[in-house]
VMD Tcl script that draws the C-alpha trace (Angstrom):
set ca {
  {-57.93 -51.78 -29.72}
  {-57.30 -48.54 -31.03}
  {-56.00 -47.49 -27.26}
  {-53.24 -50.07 -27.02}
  {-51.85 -49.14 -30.28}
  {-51.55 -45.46 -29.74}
  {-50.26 -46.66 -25.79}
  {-47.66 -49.15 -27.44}
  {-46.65 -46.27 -29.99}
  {-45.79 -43.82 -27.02}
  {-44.15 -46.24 -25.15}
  {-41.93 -47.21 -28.32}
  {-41.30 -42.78 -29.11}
  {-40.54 -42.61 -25.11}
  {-38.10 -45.23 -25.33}
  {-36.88 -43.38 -28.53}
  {-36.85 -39.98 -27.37}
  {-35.07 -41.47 -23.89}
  {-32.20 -43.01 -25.16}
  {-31.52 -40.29 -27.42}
  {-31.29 -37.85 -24.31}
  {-29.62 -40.56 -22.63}
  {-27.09 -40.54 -25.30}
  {-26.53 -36.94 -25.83}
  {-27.21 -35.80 -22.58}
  {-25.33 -38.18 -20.29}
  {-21.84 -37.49 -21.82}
  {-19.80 -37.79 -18.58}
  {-16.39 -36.04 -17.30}
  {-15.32 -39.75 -16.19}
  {-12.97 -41.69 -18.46}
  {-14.81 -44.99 -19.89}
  {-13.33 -48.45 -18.12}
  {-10.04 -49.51 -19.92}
  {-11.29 -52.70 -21.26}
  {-7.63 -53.94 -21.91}
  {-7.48 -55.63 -18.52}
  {-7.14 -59.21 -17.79}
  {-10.81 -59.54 -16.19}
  {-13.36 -61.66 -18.31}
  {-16.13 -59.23 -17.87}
  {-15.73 -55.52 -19.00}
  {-17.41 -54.13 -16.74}
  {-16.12 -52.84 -13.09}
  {-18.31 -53.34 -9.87}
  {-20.98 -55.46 -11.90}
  {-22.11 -57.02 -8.76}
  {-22.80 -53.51 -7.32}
  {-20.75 -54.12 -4.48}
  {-17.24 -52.52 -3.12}
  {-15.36 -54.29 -0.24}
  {-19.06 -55.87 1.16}
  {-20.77 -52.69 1.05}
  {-23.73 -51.62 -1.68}
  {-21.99 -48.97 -4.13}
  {-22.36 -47.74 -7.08}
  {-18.48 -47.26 -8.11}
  {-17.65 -47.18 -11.53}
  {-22.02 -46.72 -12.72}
  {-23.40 -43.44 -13.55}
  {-26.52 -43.07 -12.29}
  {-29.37 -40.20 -14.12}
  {-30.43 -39.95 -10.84}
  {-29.90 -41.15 -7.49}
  {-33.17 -40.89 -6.45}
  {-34.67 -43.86 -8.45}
  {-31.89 -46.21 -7.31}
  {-31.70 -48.43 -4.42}
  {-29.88 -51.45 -3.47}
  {-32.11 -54.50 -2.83}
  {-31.40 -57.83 -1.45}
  {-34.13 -59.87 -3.89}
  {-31.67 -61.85 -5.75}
  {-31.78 -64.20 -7.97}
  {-31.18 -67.81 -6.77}
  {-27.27 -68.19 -8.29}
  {-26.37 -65.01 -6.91}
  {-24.80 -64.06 -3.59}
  {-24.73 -60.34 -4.63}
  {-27.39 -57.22 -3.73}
  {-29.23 -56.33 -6.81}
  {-29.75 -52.45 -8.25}
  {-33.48 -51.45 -8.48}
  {-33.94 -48.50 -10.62}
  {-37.53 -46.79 -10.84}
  {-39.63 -46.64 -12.75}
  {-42.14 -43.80 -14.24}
  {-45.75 -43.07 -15.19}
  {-45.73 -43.35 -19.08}
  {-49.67 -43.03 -19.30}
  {-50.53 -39.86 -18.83}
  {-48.38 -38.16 -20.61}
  {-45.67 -37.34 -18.32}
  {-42.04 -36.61 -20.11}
  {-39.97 -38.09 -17.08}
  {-37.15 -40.30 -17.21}
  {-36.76 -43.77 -15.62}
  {-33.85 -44.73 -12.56}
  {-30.92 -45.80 -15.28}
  {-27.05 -46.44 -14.35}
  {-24.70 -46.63 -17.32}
  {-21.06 -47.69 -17.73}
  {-18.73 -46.72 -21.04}
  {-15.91 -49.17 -21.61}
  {-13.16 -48.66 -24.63}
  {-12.98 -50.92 -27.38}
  {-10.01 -53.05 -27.20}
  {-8.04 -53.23 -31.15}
  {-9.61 -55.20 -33.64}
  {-12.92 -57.03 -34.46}
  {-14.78 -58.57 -31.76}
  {-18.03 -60.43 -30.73}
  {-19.28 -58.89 -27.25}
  {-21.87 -60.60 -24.87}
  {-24.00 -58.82 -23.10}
  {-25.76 -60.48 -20.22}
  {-27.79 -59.66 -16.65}
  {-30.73 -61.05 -14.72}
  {-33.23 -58.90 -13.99}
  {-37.06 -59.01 -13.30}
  {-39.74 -56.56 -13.06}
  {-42.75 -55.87 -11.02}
  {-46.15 -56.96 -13.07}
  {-46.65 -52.94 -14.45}
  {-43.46 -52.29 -15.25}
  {-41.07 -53.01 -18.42}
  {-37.49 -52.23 -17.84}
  {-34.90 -52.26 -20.19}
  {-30.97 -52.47 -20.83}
  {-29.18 -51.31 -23.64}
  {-26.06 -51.56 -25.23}
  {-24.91 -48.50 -27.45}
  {-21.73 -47.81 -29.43}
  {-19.86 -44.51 -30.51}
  {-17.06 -43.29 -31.98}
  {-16.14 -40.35 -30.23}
  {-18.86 -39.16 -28.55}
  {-21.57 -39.66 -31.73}
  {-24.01 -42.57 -30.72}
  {-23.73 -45.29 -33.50}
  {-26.06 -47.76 -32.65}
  {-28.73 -48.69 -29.60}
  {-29.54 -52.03 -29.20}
  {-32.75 -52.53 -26.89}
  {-33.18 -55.51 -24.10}
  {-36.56 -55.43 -22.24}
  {-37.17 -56.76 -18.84}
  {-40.64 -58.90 -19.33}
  {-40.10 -61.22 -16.62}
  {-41.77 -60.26 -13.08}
  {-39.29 -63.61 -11.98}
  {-35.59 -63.34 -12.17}
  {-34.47 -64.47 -15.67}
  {-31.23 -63.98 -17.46}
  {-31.24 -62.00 -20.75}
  {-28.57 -61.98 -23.20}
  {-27.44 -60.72 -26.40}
  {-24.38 -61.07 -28.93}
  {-23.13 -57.73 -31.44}
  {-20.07 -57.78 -32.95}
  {-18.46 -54.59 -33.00}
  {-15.27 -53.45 -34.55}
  {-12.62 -50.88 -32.67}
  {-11.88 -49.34 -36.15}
  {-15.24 -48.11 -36.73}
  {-15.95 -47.48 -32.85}
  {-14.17 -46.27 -30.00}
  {-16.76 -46.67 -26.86}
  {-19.84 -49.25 -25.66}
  {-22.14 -47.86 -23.56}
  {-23.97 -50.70 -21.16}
  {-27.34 -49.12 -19.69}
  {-29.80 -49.94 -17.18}
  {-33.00 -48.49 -17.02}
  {-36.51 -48.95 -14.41}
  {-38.83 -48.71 -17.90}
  {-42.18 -47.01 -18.34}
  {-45.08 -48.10 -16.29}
  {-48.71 -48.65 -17.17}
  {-49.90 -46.24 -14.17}
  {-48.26 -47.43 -12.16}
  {-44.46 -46.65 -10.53}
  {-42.48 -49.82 -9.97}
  {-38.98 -51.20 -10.59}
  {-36.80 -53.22 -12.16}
  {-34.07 -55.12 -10.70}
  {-30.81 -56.16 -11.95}
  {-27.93 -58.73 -10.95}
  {-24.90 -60.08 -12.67}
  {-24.09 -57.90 -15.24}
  {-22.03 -58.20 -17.79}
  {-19.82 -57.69 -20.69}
  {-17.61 -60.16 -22.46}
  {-15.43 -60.08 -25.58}
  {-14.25 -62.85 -27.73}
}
mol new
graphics top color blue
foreach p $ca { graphics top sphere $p radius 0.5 }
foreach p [lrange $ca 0 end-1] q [lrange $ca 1 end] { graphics top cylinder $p $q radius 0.2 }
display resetview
């Protein structure tokens, strides 16, 4: 008993200590999306696809490495997926997981944003998404989604966020920590939506 909690405690401080390099460390020389245009979703290339071909336009990946292109798909999709590593969390290793990320602007005003994907996991592994806000380039908030499904299964949340308080959203995509063992996690249909 004792063993799980101390595992579950370094897998939570991981997580913690990742997203917070993630954050700081992943500032990027590209300008976030523009999220003033008429498309629905927010993100661009959210099907991980450019004219038929696997890409990875518009993503930034923490290394290219850890990400593939996969055709396991869920069954409403006629896209590839993205499968993004995952690491050895046991043993004490400080490595980070295959992650893609994509800033977007706030459009004016206040708004309530839906963030959804489908993703699934191999039976070791726990992937995650997040969705994190700044203003500037100070992180705000993080708000965690993990991947507990080893079948496809959309995941979803709501946060409404307000463009005079924040000026970027961050959507992440991580392979998670593994119990010993490396996997992946894979991920279709992503999106972000504003009302």
């Amino acid at each position: 008993m004792k063993q799980i909690y101390v595992k579950k405690n370094y897998l939570a401080f991981f997580l913690y200590v990742l997203l917070t390099v993630a954050a700081a460390g992943c500032s990027s020389p590209v300008k976030p999306v523009n999220s003033n245009s008429t498309n629905s979703n927010l993100l661009k290339n959210s099907s991980f696809t450019v004219n038929g071909k696997p890409s990875l336009e518009y993503w930034q990946a923490n290394d290219t490495a850890k990400v593939k292109f996969v055709n396991d798909i869920p069954s409403q999709s006629s896209y590839i997926s993205v499968g993004l590593k995952s690491v050895d969390g046991i043993y004490g290793r400080l490595e980070i997981p295959g992650g893609i990320y994509q800033s977007v602007n706030l459009p004016v005003g206040s708004r309530v944003y839906t963030f959804s994907f489908w993703a699934r996991n191999d039976s070791s592994n726990y992937g995650y998404a997040s969705l994190q806000t700044f203003n500037n380039d100070t992180l705000k908030s993080t708000n965690l989604i993990t991947v507990t499904s080893t079948s496809w299964k959309e995941y979803s949340m709501n946060i409404t966020l307000s463009s005079q308080e924040l000026s970027t959203i961050r959507a992440s995509f991580f392979g998670g920590v593994s119990d010993g063992n490396y996997g992946e996690t894979l991920f279709n249909q992503c999106s972000l939506s504003a009302k």
